[in-house]
C-alpha positions as CSV (number, residue, x, y, z in Angstrom):
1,X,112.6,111.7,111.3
2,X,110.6,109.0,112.7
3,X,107.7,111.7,114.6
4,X,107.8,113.2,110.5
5,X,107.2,110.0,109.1
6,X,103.9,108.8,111.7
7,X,102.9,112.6,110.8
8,X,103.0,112.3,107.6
9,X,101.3,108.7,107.9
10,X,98.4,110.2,109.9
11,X,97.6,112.5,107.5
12,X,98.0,110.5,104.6
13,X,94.8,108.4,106.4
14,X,91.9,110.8,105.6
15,X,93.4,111.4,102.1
16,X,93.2,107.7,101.2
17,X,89.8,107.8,102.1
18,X,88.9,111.1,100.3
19,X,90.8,109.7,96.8
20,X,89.1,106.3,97.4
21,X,86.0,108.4,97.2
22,X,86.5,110.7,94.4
23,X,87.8,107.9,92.1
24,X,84.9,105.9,92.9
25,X,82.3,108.9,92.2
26,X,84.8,109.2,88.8
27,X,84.0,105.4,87.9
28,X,80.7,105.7,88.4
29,X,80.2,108.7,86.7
30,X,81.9,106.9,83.3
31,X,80.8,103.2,84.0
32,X,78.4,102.5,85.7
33,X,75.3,103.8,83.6
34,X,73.7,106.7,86.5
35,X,74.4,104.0,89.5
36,X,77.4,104.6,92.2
37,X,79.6,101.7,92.8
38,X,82.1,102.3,95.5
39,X,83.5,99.1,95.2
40,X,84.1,96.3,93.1
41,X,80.9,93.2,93.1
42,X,83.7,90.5,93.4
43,X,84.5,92.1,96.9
44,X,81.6,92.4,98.7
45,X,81.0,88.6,97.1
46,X,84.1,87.7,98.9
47,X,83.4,89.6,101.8
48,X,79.6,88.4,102.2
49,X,78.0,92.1,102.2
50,X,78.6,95.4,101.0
51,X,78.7,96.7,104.4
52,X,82.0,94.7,105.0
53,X,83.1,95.0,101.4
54,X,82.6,99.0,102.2
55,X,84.7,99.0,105.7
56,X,87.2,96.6,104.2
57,X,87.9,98.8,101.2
58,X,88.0,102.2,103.4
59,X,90.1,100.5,105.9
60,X,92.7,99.5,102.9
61,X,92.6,103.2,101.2
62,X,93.0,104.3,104.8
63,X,96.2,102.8,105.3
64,X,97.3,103.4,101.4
65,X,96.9,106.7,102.5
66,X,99.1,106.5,105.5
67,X,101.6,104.6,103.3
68,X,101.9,107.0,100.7
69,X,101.5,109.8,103.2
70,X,104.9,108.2,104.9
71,X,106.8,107.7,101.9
72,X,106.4,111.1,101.3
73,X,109.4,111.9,103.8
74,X,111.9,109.9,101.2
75,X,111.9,113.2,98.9
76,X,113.3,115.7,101.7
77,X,116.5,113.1,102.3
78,X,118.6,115.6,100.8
79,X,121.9,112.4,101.5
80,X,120.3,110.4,98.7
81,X,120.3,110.3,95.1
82,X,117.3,110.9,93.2
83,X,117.8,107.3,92.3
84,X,117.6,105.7,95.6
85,X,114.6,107.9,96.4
86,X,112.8,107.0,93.3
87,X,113.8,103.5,94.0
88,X,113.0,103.1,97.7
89,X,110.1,104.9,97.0
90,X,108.6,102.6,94.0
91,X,109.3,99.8,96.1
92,X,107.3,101.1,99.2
93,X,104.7,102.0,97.0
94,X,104.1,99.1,95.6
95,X,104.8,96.8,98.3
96,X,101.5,99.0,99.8
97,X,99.6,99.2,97.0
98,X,99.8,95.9,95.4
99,X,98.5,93.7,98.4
100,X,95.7,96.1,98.9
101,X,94.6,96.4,95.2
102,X,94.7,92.4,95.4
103,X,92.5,92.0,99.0
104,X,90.0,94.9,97.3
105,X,89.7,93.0,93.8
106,X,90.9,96.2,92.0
107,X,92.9,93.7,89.8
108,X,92.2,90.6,88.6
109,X,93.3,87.5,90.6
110,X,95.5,86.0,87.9
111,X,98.8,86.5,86.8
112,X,97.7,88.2,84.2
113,X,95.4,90.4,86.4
114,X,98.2,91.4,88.5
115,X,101.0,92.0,85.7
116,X,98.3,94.3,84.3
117,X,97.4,95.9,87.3
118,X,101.2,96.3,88.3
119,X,101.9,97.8,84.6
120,X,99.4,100.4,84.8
121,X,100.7,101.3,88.4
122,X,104.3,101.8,86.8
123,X,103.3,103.5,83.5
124,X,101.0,106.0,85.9
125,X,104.3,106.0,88.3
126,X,106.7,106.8,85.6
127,X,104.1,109.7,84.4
128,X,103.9,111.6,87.9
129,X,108.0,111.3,88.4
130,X,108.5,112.9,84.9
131,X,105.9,116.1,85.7
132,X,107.6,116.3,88.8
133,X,111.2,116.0,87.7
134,X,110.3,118.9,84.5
135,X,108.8,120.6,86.9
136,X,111.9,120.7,89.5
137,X,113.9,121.5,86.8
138,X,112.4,124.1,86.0
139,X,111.8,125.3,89.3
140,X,115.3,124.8,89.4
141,X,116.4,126.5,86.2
142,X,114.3,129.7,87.3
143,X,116.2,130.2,90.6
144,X,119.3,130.3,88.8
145,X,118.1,132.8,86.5
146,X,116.9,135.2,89.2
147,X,120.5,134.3,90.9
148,X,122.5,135.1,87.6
149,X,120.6,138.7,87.2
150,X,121.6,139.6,91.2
């Protein structure tokens, strides 16, 4: 389980990288007027240049990637309810995803920022669990189906 997990982790690296660049390509492409912004001004302020605003942020999606790329594993524990996976999984998520959506200035450091940020995160959570779960069910429902005409 463990050698699944750092596999899954490993490969989740790359993949935070390549989302971190398609979603910036998307803002830029609605926002920012013909320029690309691959990060957010506030950072690279913080940071002192964009070259460490740049590594900073990849680093991050890097290892947002290996965090969601582990957490994968939780969904093939076939000894726990789908509410302990959704649960441990919602909590790993956002344990890795808030800190780094804070240190790259995707939210706004307030209370406010962060409730915000940490709403959207579980309204876009809640979203991908429901296709998923219709889409088990039916996966589900269409097994049985072929089963019943055998």
């Amino acid at each position: 389980m463990k050698r699944k997990v750092l596999l899954r982790a490993l490969s989740g690296i790359p993949l935070g990288i390549a989302i971190e660049t398609v979603i910036s390509i998307v803002i830029s492409a609605l926002w920012a007027g013909g320029a690309y912004v691959s990060y957010e001004p506030s950072l690279v302020e913080s940071m002192g240049s964009e070259l460490r605003a740049m590594v900073l942020q990849t680093a991050l999606c890097a290892l947002l990637g290996a965090v969601f790329g582990g957490l994968s594993v939780i969904w093939e524990l076939e000894d726990w309810s789908l509410v302990k996976k959704t649960g441990i999984y919602f909590l790993g998520a956002s344990l890795g995803m808030l800190p780094i959506a804070w240190l790259t200035h995707w939210m706004e450091h307030s209370l406010g920022g962060f409730l915000g940020y940490f709403g959207t995160f579980a309204a876009i959570f809640a979203v991908v669990w429901l296709i998923q779960y219709a889409r088990a069910k039916r996966d589900v429902r269409k097994l049985n189906e072929r089963l019943n005409k055998q």
